[in-house]
C-alpha positions as CSV (number, residue, x, y, z in Angstrom):
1,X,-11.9,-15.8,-7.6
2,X,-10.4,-19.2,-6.8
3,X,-12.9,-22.1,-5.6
4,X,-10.8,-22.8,-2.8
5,X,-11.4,-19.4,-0.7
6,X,-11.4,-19.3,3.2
7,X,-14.0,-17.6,5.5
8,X,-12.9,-14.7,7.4
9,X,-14.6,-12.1,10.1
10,X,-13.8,-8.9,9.3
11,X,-15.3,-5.6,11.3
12,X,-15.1,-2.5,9.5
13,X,-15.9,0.8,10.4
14,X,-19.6,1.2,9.4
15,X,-18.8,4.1,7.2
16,X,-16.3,2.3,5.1
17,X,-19.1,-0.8,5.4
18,X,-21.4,1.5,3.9
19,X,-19.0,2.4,1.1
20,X,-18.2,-0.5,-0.2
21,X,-21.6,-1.8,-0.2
22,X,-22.5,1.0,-2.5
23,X,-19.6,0.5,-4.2
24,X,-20.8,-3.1,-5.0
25,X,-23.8,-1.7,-5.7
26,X,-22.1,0.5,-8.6
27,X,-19.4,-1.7,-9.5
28,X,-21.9,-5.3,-9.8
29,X,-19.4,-6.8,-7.8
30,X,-19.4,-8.6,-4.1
31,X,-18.4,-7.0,-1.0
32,X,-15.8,-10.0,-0.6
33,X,-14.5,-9.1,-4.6
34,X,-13.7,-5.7,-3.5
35,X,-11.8,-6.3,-0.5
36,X,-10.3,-8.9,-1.9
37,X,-9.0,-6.6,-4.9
38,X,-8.0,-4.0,-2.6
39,X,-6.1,-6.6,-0.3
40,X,-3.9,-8.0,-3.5
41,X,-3.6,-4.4,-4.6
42,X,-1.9,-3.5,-1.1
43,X,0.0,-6.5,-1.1
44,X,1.4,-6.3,-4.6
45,X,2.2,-2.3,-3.9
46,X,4.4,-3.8,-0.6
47,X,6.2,-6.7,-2.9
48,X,7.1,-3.5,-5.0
49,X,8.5,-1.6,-2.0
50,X,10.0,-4.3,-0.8
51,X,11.3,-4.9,-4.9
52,X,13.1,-1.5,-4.6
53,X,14.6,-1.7,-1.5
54,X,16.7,-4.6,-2.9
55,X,17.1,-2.7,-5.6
56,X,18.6,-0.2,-3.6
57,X,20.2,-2.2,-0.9
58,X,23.6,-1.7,-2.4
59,X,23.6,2.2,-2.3
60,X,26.0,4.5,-0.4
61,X,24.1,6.0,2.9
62,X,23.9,9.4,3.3
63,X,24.5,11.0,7.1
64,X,21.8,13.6,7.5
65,X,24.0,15.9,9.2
66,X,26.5,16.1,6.9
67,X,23.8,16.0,4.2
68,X,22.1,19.2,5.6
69,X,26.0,20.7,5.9
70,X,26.1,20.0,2.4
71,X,22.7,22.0,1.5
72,X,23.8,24.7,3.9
73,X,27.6,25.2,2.1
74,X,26.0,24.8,-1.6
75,X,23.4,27.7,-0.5
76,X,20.1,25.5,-1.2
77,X,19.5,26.4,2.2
């Protein structure tokens, strides 16, 4: 974790409180480690998303309707 970290109020469900308090329990790690893992982790899973969506920026669109048309004429549907 870097030195520099900022303080933040968070309110969580008690439940999911609960659950990562006994996860830290289990794991030997802070409350604060765990959320911040599971922050970066969602954050890095949306720079991916947002990765492929370049990615596939340049792609023809496909009209649903004549998509379906297309299903319904080659008998998948």
């Amino acid at each position: 974790m870097s030195t520099l970290t900022k303080r933040a109020t968070v309110y969580l469900d008690p439940a999911l409180h609960k659950a990562l308090r006994l996860q830290s329990i289990e794991t030997s790690r802070s409350v604060s480690e765990l959320i911040n893992d599971a922050v970066r982790d969602e954050l890095a899973e949306d720079a991916q998303d947002l990765g492929m969506f370049d990615e596939r920026a340049k792609e023809p669109t496909v009209d649903f309707e004549d998509f379906v048309k297309e299903l319904k004429r080659d008998g998948t549907i």
